[in-house]
PLY file of the C-alpha trace (Angstrom):
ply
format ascii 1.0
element vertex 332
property float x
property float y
property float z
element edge 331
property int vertex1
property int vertex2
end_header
0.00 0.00 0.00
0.85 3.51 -0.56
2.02 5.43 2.51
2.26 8.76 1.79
5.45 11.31 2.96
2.55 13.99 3.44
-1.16 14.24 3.72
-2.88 17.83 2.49
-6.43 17.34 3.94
-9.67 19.90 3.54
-11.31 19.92 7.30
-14.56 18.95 5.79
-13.45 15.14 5.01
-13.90 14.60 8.82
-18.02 15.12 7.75
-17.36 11.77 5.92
-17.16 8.33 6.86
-14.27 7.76 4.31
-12.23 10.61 5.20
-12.59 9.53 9.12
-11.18 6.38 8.14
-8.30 7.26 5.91
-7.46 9.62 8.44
-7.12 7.34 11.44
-5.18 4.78 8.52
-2.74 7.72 8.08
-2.73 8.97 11.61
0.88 8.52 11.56
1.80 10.37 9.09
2.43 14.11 8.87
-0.48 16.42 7.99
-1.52 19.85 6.51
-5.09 21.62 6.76
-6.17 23.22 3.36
-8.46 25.45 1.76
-8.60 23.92 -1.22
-7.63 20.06 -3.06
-7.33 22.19 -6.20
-4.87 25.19 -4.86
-1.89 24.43 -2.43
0.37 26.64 -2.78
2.82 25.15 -1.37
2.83 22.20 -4.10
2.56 25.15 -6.91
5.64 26.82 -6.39
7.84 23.28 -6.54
10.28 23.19 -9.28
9.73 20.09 -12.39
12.82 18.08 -10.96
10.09 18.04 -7.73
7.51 15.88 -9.47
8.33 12.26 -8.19
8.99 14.43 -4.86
5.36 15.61 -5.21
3.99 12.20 -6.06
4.46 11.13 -2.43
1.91 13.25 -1.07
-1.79 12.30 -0.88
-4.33 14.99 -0.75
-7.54 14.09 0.25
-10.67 16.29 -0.11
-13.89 16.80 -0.98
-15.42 16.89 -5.05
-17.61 19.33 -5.85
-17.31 19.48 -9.66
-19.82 16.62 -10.86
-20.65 17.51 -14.65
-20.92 14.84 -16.49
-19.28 14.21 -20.49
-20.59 12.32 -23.30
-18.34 10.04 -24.41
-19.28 8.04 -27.51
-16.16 4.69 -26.92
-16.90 2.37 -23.83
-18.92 4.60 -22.04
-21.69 7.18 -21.85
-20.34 8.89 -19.81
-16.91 10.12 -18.27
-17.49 10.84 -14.41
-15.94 12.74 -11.73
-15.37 10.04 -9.33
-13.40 9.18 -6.11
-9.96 10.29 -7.21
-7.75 12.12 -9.27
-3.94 11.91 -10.17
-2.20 8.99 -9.39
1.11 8.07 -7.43
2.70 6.51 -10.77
4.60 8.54 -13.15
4.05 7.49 -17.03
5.81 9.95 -18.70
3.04 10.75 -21.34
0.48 10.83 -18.51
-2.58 13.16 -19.92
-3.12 13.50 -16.18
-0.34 15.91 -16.16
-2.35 18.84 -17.34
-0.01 21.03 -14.44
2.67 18.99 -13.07
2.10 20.87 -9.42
-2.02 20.85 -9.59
-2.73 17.33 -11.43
0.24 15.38 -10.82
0.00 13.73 -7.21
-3.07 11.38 -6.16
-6.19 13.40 -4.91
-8.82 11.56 -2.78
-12.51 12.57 -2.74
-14.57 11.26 0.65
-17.88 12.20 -0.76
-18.10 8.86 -2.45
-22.02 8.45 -1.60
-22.66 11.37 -2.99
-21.21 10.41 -6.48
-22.32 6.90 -6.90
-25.99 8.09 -5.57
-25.90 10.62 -8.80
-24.75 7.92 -10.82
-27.60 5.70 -9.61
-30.22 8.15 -10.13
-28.89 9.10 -13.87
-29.02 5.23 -14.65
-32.55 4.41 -13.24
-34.28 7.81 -14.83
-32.94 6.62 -18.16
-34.86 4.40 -20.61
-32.21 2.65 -22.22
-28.98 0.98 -20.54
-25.67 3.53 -19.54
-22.41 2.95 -19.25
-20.30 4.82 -16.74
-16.82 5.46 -17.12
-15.47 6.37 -13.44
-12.07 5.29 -13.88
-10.86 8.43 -16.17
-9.12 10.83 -13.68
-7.06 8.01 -11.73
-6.63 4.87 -11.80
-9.09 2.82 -9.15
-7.38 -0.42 -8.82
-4.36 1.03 -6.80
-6.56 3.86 -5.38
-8.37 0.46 -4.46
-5.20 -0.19 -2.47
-5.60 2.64 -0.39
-9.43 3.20 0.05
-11.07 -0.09 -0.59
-13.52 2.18 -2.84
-14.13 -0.31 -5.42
-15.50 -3.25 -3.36
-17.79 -0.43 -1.90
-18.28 1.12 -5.22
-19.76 -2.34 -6.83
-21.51 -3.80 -3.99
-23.89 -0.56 -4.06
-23.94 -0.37 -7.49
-24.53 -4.08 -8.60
-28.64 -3.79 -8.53
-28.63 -0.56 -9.94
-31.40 -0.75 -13.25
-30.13 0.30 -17.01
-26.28 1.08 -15.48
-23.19 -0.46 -15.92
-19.43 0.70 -14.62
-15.98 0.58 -16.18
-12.67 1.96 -15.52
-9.22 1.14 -16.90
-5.92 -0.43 -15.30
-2.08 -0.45 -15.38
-2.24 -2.34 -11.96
-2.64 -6.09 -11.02
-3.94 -5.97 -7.89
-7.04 -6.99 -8.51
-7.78 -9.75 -5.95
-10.26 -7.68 -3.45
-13.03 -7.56 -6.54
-12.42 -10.70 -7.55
-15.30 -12.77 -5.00
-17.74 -9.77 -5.59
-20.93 -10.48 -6.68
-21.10 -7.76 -9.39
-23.84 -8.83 -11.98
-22.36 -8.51 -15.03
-22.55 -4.81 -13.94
-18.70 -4.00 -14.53
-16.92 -3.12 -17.57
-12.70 -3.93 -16.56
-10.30 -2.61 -18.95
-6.30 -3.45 -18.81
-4.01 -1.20 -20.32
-1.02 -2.94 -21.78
1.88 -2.06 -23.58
5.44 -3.71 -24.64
7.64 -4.20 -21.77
10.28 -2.02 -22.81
8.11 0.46 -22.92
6.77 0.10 -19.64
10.06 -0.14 -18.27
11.39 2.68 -19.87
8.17 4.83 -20.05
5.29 4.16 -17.56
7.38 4.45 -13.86
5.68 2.63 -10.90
3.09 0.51 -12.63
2.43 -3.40 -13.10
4.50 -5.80 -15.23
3.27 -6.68 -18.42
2.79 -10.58 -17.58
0.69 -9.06 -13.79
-1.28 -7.18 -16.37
-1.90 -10.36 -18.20
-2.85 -12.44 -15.11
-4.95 -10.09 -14.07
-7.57 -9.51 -16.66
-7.26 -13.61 -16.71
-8.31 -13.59 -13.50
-11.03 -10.90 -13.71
-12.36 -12.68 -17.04
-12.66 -15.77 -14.23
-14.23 -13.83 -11.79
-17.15 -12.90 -14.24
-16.34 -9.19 -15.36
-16.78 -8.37 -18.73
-12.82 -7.56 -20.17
-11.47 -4.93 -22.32
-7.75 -4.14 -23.46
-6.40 -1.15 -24.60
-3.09 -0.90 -26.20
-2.52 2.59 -24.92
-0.48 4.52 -25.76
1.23 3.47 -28.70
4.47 5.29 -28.77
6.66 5.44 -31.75
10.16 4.73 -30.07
12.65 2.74 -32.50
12.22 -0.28 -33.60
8.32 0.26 -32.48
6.43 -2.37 -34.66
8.99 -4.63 -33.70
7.96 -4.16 -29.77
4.36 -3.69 -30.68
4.02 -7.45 -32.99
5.61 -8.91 -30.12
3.23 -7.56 -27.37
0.62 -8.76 -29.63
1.69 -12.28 -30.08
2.35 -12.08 -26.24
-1.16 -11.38 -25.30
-2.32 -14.01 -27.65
-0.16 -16.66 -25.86
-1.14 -15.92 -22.25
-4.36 -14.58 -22.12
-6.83 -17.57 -21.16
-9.46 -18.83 -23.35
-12.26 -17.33 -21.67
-10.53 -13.54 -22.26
-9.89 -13.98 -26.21
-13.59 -15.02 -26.58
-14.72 -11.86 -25.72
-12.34 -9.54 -25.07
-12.67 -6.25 -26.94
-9.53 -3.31 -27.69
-8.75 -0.03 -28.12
-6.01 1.83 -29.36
-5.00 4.94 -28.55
-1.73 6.77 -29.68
0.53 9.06 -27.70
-0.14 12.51 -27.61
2.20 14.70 -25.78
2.68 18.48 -24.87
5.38 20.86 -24.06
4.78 20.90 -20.45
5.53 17.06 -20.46
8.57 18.37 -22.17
9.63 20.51 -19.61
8.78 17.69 -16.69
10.43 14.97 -18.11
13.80 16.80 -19.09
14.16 17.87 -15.01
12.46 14.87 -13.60
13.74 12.01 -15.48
16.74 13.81 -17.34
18.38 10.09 -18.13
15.36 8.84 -19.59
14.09 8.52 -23.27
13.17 11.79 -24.96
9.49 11.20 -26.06
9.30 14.47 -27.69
10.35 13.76 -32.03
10.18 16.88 -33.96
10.62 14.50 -37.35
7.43 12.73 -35.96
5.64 15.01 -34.34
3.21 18.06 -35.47
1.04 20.51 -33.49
-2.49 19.62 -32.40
-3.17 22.99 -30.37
-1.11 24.96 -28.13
1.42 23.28 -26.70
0.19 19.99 -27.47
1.67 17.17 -29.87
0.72 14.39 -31.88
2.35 11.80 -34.41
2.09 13.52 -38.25
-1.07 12.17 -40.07
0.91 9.58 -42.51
3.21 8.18 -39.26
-0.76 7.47 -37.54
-2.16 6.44 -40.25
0.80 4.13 -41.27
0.77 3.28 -37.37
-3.10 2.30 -37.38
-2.93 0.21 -40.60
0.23 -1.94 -38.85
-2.19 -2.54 -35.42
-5.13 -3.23 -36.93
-3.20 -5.65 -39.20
-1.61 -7.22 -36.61
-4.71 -7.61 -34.25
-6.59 -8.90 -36.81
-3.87 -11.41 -37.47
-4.00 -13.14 -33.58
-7.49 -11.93 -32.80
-9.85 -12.54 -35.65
-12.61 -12.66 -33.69
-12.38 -10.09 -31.69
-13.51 -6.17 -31.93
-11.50 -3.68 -32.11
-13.50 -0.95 -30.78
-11.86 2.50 -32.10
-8.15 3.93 -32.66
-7.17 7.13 -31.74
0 1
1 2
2 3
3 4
4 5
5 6
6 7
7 8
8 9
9 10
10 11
11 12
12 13
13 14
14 15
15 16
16 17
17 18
18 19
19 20
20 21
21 22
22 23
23 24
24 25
25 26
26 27
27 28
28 29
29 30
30 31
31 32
32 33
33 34
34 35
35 36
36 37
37 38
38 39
39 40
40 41
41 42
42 43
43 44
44 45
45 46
46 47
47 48
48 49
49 50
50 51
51 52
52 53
53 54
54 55
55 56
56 57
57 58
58 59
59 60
60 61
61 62
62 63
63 64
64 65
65 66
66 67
67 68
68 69
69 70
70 71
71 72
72 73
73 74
74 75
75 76
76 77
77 78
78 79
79 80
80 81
81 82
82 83
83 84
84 85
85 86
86 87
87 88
88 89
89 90
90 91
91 92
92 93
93 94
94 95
95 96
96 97
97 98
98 99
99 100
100 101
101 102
102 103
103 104
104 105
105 106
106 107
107 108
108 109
109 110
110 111
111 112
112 113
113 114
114 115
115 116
116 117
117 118
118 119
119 120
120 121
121 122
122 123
123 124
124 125
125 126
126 127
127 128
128 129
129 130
130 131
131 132
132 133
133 134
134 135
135 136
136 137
137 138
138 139
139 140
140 141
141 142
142 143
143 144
144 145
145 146
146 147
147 148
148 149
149 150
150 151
151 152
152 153
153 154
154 155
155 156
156 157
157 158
158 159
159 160
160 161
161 162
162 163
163 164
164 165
165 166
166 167
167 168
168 169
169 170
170 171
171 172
172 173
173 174
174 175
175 176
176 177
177 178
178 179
179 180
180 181
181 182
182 183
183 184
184 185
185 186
186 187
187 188
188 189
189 190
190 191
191 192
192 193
193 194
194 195
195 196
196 197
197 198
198 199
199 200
200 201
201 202
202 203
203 204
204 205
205 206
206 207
207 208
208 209
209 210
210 211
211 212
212 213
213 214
214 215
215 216
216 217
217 218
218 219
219 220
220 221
221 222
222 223
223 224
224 225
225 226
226 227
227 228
228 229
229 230
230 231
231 232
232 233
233 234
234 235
235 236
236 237
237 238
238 239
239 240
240 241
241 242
242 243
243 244
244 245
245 246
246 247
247 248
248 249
249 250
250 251
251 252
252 253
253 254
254 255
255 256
256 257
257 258
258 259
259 260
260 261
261 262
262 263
263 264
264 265
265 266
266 267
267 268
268 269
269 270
270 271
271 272
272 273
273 274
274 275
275 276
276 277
277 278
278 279
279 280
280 281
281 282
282 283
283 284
284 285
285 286
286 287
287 288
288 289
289 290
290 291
291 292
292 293
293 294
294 295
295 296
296 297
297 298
298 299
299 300
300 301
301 302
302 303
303 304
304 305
305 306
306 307
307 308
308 309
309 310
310 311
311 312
312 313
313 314
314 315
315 316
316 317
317 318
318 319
319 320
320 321
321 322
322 323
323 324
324 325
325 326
326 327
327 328
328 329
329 330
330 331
């Protein structure tokens, strides 16, 4: 489990069960009262080579933003949900909108307030919604800290015309395994080549714990996604990528390539990644290709039309090579 250096807590989690609890988990450790989860000034004036510095604090506090987006790929909907950040450090991480505001893992005790919303959008609706509530963090290791998801399905498992999903780097998986969940969950692994995620996405699961653990979820009764995501155009990339591929089709279980579904997403990056990753990780790979790369916005990146296209034609190629039967859902 995580065990934070610092916690940053707004006074009015003690009007919740959940911040009452993580509170007395944490009693140990040292604290700071707040105003605000979204304005510590203390965190905003760290320099970049501070980010994995700042990714040992927790902040817990209270959501109040609750607006809902369409979303037109798993889900209905993306929803503000019981956390924010995360304590891994993926260099592309879209997370990182401002390395001192969106970098380090925010809690949210207001949980019942959320999921009743999310209950009450579901049952006025006449035809069946999917939730995505995994967009701002990522639950399975917030799971490690909060035990939200257990919570999260057990009150949501009845719930008429509603179904969850949220997406994974992590393996730890075994607390939501035994749940009876109806068919009402939607788990989605996010898996890329290993040398990429050794070299790229800091602090999260193996590729062969990734593996295991959407075998094991597939077991448990949830219904399985994958997303290759991001793809990212380092040397030799199709190389890496055909191989993760054939990988996935040699250790997933039976029961997962029956059904499973993918999505593909490729890397987009920015120039405040930039900035991060040349004080924060200065021995690292430079993710940033000016020969690849074209504007999409101010200061944001993404691979040059004919490199995408090009890169989409190879995956879907590829996937439709060792998965035949499978859907791929969109690539982006």
């Amino acid at each position: 489990m995580f065990k934070p250096k610092t916690i940053f807590f707004e006074k009015d989690i003690e009007n919740y069960e959940l911040g009452k609890e993580l509170m007395q988990k944490f009693e140990s450790v040292p604290k700071v009262q707040i105003e605000s989860h979204n304005n510590i000034e203390e965190l905003r004036k760290s320099e970049n080579k501070q980010f994995l510095n700042l990714k040992q604090n927790l902040i817990i506090g209270v959501r109040k933003t609750h607006k809902y987006v369409e979303n037109h790929k798993v889900s209905d909907y993306l929803v503000p949900y019981t956390s924010s950040g995360c304590s891994a450090a993926c260099m592309y991480c879209y997370l990182v909108c401002n390395y001192n505001k969106c970098s380090y893992l925010r809690l949210f005790v207001n949980r019942e307030q959320m999921l009743e919303k999310i209950i009450k959008t579901a049952q006025k609706s006449d035809r069946n919604l999917t939730f995505e509530i995994g967009s701002n963090s990522d639950l399975i290791l917030e799971n490690t800290i909060t035990g939200n998801l257990p919570w999260t399905i057990e009150n949501f498992k009845n719930t008429k015309n509603g179904m969850l999903t949220f997406p994974t780097k992590f393996d730890m998986v075994d607390s939501i395994l035994n749940i009876d969940h109806q068919g009402k969950v939607i788990a989605r692994v996010s898996v890329n080549p290993e040398e990429i995620i050794n070299q790229i996405e800091f602090g999260t699961s193996r590729l062969d714990g990734r593996i295991n653990a959407i075998n094991k979820l597939k077991d448990a009764g949830y219904k399985v996604g994958l997303l290759i995501a991001p793809v990212v155009m380092v040397e030799n990339w199709k190389n890496l990528y055909l191989e993760l591929i054939k990988q996935l089709q040699s250790k997933l279980s039976e029961k997962v390539k029956k059904e499973v579904f993918f999505e593909v997403i490729f890397m987009t990056y920015s120039y405040v990644h930039t900035k991060i990753n040349e004080e924060a990780f200065p021995n690292a790979i430079n993710l940033y290709s000016k020969d690849q790369m074209t504007g999409r916005g101010k200061g944001k990146y993404m691979y040059k039309n004919e490199l995408r296209k090009d890169g989409e034609s190879f995956i879907r190629e590829q996937l439709s090579k060792f998965f035949p039967n499978n859907k791929i859902l969109y690539v982006v």
